[in-house]
PDB file of N, CA, C and O in Angstrom:
ATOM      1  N   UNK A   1      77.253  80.645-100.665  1.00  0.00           N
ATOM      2  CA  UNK A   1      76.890  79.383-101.268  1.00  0.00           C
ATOM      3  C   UNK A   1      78.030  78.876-102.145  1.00  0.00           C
ATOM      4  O   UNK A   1      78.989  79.630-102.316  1.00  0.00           O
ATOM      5  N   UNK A   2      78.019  77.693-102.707  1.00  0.00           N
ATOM      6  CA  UNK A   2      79.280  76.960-103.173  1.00  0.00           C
ATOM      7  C   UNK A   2      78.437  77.671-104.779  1.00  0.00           C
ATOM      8  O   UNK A   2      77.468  78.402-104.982  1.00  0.00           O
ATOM      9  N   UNK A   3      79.429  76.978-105.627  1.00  0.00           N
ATOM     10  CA  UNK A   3      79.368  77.412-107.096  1.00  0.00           C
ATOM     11  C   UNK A   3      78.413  76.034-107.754  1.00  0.00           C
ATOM     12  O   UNK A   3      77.654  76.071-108.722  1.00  0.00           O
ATOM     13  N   UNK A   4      78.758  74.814-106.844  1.00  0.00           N
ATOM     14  CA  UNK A   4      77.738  74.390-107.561  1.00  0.00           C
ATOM     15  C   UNK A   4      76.612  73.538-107.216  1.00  0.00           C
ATOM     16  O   UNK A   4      76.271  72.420-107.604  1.00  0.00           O
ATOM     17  N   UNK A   5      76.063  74.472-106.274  1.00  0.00           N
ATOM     18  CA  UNK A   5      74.680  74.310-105.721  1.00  0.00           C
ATOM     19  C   UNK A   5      73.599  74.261-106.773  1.00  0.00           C
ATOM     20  O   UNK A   5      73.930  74.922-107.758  1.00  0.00           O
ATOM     21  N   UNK A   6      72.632  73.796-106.864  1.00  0.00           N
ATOM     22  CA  UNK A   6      71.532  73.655-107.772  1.00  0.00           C
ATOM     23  C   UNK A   6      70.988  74.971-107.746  1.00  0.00           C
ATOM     24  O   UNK A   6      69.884  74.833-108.274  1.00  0.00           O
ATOM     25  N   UNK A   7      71.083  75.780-107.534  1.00  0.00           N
ATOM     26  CA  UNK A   7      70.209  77.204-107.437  1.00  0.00           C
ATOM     27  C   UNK A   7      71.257  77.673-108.534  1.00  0.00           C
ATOM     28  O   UNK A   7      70.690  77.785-109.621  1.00  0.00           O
ATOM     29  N   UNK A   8      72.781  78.020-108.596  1.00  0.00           N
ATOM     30  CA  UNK A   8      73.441  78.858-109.133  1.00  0.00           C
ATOM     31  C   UNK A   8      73.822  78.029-110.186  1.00  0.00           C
ATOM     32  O   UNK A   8      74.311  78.746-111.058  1.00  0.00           O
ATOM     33  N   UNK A   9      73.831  76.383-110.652  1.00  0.00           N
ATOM     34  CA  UNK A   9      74.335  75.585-111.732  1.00  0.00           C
ATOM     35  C   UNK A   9      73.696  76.190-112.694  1.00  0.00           C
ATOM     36  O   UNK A   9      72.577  76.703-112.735  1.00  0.00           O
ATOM     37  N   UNK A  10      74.598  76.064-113.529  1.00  0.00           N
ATOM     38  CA  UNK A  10      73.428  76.371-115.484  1.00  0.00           C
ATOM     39  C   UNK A  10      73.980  75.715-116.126  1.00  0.00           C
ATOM     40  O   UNK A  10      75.160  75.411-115.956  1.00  0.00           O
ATOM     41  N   UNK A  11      73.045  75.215-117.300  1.00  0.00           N
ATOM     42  CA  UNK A  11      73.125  73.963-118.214  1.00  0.00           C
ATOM     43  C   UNK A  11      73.103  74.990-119.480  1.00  0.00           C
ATOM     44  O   UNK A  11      72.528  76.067-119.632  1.00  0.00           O
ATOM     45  N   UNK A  12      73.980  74.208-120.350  1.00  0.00           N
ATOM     46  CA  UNK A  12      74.034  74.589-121.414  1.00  0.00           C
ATOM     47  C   UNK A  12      72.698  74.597-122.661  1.00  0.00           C
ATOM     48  O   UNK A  12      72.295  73.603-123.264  1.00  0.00           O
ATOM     49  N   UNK A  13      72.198  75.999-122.808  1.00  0.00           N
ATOM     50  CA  UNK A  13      70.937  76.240-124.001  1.00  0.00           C
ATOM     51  C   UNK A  13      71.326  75.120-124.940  1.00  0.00           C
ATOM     52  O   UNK A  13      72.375  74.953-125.564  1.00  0.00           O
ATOM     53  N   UNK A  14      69.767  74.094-124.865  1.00  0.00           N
ATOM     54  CA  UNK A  14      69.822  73.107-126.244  1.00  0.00           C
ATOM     55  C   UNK A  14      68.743  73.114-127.113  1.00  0.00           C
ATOM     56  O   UNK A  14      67.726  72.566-126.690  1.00  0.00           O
ATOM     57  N   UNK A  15      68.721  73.443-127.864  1.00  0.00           N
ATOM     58  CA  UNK A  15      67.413  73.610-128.763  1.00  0.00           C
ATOM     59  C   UNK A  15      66.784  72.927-128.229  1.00  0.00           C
ATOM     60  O   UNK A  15      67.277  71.962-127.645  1.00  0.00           O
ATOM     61  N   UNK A  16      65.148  73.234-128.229  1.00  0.00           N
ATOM     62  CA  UNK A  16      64.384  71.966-127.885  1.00  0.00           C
ATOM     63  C   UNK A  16      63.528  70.983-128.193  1.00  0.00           C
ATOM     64  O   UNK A  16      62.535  70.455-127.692  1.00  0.00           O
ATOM     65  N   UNK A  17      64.544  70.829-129.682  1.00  0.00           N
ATOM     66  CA  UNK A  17      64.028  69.676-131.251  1.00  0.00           C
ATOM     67  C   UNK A  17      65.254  68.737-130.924  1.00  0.00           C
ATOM     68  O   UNK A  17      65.232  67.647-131.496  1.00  0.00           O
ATOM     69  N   UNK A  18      66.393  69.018-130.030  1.00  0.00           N
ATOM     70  CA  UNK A  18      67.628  68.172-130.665  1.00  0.00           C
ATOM     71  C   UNK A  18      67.257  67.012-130.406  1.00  0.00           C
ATOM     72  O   UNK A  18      67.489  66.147-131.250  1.00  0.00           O
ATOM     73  N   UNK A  19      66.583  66.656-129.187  1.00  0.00           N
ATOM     74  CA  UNK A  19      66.131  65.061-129.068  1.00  0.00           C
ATOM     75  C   UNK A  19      65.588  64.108-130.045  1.00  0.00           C
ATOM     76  O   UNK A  19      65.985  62.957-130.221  1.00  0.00           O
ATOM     77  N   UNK A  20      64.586  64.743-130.696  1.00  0.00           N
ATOM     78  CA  UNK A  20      63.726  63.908-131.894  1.00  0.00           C
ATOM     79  C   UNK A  20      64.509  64.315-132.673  1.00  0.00           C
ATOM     80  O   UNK A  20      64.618  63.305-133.369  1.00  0.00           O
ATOM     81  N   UNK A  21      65.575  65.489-133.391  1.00  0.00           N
ATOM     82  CA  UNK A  21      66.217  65.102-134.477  1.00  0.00           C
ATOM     83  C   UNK A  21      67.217  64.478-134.341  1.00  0.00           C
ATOM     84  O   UNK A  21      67.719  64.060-135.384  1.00  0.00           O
ATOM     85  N   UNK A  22      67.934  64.146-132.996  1.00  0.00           N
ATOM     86  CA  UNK A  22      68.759  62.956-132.992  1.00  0.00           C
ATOM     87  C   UNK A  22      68.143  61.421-133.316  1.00  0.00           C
ATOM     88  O   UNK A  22      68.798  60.646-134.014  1.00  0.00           O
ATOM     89  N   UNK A  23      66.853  61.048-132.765  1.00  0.00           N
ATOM     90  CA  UNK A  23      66.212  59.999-132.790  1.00  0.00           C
ATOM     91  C   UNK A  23      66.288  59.905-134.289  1.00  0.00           C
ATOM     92  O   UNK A  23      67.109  59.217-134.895  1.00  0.00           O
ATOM     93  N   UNK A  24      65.263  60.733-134.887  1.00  0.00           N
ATOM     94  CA  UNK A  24      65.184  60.109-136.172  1.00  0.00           C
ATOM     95  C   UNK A  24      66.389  60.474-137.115  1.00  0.00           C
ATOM     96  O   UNK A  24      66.136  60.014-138.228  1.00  0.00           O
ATOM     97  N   UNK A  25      67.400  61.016-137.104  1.00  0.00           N
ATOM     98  CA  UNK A  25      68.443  60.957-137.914  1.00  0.00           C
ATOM     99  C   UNK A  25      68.966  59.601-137.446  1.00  0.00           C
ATOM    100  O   UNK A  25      69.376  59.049-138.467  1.00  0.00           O
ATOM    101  N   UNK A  26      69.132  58.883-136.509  1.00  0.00           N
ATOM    102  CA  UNK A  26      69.178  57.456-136.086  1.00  0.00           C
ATOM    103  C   UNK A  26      68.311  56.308-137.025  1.00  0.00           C
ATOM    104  O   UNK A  26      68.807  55.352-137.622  1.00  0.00           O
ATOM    105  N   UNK A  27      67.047  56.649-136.977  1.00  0.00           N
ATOM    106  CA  UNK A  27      66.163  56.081-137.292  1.00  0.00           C
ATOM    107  C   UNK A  27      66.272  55.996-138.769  1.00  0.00           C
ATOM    108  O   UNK A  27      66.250  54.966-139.443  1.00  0.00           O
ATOM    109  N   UNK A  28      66.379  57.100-139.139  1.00  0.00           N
ATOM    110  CA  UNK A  28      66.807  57.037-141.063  1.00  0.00           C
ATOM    111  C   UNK A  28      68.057  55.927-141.125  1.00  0.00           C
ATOM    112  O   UNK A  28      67.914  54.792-141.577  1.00  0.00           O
ATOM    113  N   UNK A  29      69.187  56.407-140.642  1.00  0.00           N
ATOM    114  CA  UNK A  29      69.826  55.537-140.583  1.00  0.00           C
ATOM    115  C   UNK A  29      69.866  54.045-140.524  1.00  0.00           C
ATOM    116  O   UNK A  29      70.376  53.393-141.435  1.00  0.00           O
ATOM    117  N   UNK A  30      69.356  53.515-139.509  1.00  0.00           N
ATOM    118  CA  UNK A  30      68.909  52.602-139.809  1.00  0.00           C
ATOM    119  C   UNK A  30      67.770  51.638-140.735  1.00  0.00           C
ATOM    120  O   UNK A  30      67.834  50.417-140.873  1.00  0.00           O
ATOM    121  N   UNK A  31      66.798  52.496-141.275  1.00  0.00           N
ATOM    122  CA  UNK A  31      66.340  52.150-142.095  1.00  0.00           C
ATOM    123  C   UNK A  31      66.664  52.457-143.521  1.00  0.00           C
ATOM    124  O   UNK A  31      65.754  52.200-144.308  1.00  0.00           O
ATOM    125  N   UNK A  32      67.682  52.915-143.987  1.00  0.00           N
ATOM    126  CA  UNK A  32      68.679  52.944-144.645  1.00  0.00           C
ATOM    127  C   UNK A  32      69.052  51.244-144.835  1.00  0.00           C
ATOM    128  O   UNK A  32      68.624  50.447-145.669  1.00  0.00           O
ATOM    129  N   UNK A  33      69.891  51.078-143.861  1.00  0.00           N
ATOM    130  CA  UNK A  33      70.695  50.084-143.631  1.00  0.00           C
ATOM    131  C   UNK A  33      70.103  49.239-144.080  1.00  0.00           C
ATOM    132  O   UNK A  33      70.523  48.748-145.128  1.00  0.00           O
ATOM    133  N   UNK A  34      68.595  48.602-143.324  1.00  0.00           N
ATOM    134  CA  UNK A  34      67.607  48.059-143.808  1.00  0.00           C
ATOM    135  C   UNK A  34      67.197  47.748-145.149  1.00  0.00           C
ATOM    136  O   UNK A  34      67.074  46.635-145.661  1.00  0.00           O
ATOM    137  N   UNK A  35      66.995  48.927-145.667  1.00  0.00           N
ATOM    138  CA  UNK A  35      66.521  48.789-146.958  1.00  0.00           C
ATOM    139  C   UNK A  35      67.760  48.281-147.874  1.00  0.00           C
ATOM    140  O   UNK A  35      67.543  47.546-148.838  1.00  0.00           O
ATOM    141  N   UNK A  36      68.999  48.681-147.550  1.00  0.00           N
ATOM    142  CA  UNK A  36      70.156  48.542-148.482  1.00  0.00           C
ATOM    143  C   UNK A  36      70.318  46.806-148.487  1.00  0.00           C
ATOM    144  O   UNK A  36      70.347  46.168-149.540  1.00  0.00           O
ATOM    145  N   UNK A  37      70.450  45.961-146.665  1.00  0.00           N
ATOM    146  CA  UNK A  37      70.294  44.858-146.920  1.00  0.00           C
ATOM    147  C   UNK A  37      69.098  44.063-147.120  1.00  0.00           C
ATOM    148  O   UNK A  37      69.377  42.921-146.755  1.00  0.00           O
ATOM    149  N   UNK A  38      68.188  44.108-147.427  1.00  0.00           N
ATOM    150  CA  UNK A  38      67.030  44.169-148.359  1.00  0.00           C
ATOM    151  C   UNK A  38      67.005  43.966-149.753  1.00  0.00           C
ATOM    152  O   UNK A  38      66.317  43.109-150.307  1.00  0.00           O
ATOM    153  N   UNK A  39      67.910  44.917-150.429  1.00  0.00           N
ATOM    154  CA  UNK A  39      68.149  44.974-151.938  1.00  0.00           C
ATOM    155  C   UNK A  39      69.156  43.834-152.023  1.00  0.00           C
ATOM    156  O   UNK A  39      69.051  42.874-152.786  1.00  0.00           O
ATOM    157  N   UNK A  40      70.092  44.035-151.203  1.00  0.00           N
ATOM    158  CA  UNK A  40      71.417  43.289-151.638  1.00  0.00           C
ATOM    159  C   UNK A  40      70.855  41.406-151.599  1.00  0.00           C
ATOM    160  O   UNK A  40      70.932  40.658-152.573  1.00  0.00           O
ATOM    161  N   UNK A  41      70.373  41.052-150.349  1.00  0.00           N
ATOM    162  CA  UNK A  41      69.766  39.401-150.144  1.00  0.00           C
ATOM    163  C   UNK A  41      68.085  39.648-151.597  1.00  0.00           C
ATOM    164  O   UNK A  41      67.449  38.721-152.099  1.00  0.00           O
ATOM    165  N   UNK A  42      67.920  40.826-151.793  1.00  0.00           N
ATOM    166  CA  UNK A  42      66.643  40.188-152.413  1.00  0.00           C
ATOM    167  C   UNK A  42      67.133  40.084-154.020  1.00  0.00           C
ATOM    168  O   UNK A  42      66.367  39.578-154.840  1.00  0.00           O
ATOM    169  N   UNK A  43      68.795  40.725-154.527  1.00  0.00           N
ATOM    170  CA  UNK A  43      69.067  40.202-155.518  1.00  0.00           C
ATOM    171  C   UNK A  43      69.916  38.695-155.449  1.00  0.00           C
ATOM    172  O   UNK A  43      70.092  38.018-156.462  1.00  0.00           O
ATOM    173  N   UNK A  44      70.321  38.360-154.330  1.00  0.00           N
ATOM    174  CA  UNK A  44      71.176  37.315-154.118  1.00  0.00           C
ATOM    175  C   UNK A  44      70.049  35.989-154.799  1.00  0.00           C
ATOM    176  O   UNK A  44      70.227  35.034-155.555  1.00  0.00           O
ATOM    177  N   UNK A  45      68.944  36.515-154.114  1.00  0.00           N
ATOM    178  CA  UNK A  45      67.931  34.953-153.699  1.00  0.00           C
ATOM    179  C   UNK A  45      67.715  35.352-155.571  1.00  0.00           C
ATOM    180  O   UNK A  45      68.196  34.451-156.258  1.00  0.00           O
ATOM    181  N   UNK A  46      67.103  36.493-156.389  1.00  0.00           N
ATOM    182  CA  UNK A  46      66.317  36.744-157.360  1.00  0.00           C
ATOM    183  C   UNK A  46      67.506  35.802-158.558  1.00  0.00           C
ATOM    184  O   UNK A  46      67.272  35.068-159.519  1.00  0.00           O
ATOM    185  N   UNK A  47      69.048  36.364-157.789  1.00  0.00           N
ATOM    186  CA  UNK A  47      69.780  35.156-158.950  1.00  0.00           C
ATOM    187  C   UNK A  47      69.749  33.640-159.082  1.00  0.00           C
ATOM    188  O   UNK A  47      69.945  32.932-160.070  1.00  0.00           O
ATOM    189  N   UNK A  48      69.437  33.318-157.772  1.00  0.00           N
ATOM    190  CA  UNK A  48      69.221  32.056-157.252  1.00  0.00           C
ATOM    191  C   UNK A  48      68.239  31.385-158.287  1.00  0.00           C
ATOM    192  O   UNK A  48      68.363  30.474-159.106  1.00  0.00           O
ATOM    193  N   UNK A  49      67.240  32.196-157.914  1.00  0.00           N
ATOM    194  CA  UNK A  49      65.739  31.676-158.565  1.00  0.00           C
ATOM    195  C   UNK A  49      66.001  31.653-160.157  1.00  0.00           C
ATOM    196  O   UNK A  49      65.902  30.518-160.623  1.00  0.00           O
ATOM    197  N   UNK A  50      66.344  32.762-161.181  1.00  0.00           N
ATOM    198  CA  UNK A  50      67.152  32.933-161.980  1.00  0.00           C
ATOM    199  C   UNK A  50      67.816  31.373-162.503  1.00  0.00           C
ATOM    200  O   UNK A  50      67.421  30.933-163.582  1.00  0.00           O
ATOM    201  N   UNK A  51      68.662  30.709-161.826  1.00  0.00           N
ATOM    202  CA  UNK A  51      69.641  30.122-162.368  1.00  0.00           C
ATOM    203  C   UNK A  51      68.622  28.480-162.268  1.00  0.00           C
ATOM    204  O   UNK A  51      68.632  27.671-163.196  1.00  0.00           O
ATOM    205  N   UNK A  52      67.800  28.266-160.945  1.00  0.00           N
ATOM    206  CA  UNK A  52      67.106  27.379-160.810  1.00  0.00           C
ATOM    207  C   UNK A  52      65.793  27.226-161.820  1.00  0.00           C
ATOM    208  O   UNK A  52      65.389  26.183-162.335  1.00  0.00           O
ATOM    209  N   UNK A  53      65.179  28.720-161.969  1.00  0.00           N
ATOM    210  CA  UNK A  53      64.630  28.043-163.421  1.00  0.00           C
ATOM    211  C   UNK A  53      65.020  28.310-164.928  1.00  0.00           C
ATOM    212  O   UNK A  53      64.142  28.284-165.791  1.00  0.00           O
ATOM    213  N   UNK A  54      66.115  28.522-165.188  1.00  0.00           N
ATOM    214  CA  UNK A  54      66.595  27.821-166.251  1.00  0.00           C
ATOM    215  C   UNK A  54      67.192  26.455-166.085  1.00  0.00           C
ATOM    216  O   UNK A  54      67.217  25.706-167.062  1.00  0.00           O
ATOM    217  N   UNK A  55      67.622  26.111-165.055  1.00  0.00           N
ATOM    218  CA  UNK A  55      68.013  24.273-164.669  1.00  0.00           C
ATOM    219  C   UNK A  55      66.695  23.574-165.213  1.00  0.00           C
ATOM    220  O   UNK A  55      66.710  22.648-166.024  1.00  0.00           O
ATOM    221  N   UNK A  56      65.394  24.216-164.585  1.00  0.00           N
ATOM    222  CA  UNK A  56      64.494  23.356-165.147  1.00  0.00           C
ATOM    223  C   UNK A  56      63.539  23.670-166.302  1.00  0.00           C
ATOM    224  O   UNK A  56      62.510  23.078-166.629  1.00  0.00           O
ATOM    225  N   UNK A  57      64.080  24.656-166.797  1.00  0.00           N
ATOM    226  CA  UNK A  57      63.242  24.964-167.991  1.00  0.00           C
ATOM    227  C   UNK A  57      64.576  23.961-169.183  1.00  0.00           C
ATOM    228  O   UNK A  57      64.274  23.688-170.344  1.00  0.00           O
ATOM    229  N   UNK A  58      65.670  23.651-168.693  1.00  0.00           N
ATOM    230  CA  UNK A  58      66.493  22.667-169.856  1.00  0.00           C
ATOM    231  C   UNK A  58      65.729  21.313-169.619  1.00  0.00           C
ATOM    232  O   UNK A  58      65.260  20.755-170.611  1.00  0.00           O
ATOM    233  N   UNK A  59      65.542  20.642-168.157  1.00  0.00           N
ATOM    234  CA  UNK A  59      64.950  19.999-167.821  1.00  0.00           C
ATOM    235  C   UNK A  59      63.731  19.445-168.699  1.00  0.00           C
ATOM    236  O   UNK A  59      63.641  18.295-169.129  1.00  0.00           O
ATOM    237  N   UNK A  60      62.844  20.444-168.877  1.00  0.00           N
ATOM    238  CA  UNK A  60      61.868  19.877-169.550  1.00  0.00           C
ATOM    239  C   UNK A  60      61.558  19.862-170.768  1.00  0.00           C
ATOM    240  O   UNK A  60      60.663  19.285-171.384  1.00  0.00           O
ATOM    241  N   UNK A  61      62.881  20.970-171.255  1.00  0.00           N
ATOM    242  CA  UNK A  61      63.112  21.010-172.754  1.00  0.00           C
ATOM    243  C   UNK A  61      63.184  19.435-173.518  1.00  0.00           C
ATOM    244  O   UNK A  61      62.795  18.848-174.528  1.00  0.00           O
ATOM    245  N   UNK A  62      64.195  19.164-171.915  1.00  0.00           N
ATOM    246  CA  UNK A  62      64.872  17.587-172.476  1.00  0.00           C
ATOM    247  C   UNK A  62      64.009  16.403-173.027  1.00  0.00           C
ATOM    248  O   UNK A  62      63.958  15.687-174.027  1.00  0.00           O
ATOM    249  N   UNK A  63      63.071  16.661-171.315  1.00  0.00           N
ATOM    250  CA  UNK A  63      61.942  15.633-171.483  1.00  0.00           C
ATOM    251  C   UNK A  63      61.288  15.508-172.846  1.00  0.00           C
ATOM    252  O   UNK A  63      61.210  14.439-173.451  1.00  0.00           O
ATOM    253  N   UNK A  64      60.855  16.586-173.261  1.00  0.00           N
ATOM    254  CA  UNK A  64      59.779  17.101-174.377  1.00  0.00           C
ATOM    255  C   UNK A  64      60.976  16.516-175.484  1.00  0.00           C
ATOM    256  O   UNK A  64      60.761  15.347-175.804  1.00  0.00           O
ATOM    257  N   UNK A  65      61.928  16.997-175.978  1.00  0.00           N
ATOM    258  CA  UNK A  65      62.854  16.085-176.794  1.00  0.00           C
ATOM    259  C   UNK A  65      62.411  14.617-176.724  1.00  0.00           C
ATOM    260  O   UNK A  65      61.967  13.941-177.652  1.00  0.00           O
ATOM    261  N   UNK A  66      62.566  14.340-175.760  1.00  0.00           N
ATOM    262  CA  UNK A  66      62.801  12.703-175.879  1.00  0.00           C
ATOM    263  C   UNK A  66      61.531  11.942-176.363  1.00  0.00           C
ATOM    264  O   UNK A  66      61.483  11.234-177.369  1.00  0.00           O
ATOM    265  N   UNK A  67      60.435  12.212-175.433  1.00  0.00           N
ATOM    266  CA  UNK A  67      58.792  12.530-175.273  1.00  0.00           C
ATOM    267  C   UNK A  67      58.220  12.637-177.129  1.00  0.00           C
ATOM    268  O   UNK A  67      57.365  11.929-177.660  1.00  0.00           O
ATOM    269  N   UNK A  68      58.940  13.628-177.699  1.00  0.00           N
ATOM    270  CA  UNK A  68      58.980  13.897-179.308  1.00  0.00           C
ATOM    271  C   UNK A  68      59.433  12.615-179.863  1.00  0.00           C
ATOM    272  O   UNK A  68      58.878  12.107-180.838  1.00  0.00           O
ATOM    273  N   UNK A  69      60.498  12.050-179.219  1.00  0.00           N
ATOM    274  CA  UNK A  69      61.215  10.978-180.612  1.00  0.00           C
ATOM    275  C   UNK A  69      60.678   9.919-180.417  1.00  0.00           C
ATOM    276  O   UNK A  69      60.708   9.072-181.310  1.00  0.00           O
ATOM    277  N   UNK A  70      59.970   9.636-179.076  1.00  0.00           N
ATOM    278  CA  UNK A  70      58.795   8.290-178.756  1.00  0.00           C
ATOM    279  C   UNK A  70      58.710   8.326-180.110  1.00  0.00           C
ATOM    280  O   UNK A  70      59.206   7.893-181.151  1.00  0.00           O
ATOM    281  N   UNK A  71      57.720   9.151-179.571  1.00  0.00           N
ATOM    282  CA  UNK A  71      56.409   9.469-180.800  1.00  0.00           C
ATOM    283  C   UNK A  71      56.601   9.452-182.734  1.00  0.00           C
ATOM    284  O   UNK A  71      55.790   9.651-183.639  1.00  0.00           O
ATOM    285  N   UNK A  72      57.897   9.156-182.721  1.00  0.00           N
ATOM    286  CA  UNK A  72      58.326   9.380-184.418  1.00  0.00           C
ATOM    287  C   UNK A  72      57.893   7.618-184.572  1.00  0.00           C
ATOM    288  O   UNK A  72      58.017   6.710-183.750  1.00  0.00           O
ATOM    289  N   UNK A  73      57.290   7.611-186.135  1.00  0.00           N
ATOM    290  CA  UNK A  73      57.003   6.125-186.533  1.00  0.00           C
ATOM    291  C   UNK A  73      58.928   5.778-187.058  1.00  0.00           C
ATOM    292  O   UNK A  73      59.956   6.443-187.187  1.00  0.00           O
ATOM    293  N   UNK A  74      58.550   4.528-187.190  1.00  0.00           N
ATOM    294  CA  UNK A  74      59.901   3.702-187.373  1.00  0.00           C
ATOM    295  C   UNK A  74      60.947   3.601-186.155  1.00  0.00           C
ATOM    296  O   UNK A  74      61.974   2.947-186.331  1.00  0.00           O
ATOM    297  N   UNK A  75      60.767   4.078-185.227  1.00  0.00           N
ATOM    298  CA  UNK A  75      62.035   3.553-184.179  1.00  0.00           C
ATOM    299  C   UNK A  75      61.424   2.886-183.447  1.00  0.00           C
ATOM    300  O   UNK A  75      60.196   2.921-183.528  1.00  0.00           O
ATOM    301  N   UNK A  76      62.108   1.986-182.409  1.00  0.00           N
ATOM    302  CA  UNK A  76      61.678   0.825-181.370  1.00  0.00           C
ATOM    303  C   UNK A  76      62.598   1.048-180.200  1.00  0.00           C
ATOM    304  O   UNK A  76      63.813   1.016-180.005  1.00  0.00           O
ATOM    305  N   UNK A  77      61.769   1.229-179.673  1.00  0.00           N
ATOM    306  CA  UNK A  77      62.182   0.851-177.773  1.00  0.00           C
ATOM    307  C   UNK A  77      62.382   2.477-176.988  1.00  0.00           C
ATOM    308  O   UNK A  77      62.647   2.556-175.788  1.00  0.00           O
TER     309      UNK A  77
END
């Protein structure tokens, strides 16, 4: 017979976990990744929001200023 007939071939002993611990060492990985860009866009947007309400918390500071000096007796218009 030849040497590499299917009767005499041999495959190299592989544990027989390596499949699922390749998968999920993949799988961590990527949800890794996940989670990391996750943090990074959910502080991007959290500064965003951050900077937009203090724009309008001056905003209505202003209003309320002005809104106040109506309201003082002795001035006009």
């Amino acid at each position: 017979m030849n040497e590499l007939t299917p009767a005499t071939r041999r495959l190299p002993a592989a544990p027989p976990l390596d499949l699922p611990r390749l998968v999920m060492r993949r799988a961590a990985g990527v949800a890794a990744a996940v989670l990391a860009v996750a943090v990074v866009l959910g502080g991007w947007r959290m500064q965003d929001d951050i900077e937009s309400e203090v724009d309008a918390a001056m905003a209505l500071a202003t209003l309320v200023a002005q809104l106040g000096q109506m309201g003082q007796p002795g001035q006009t218009g």
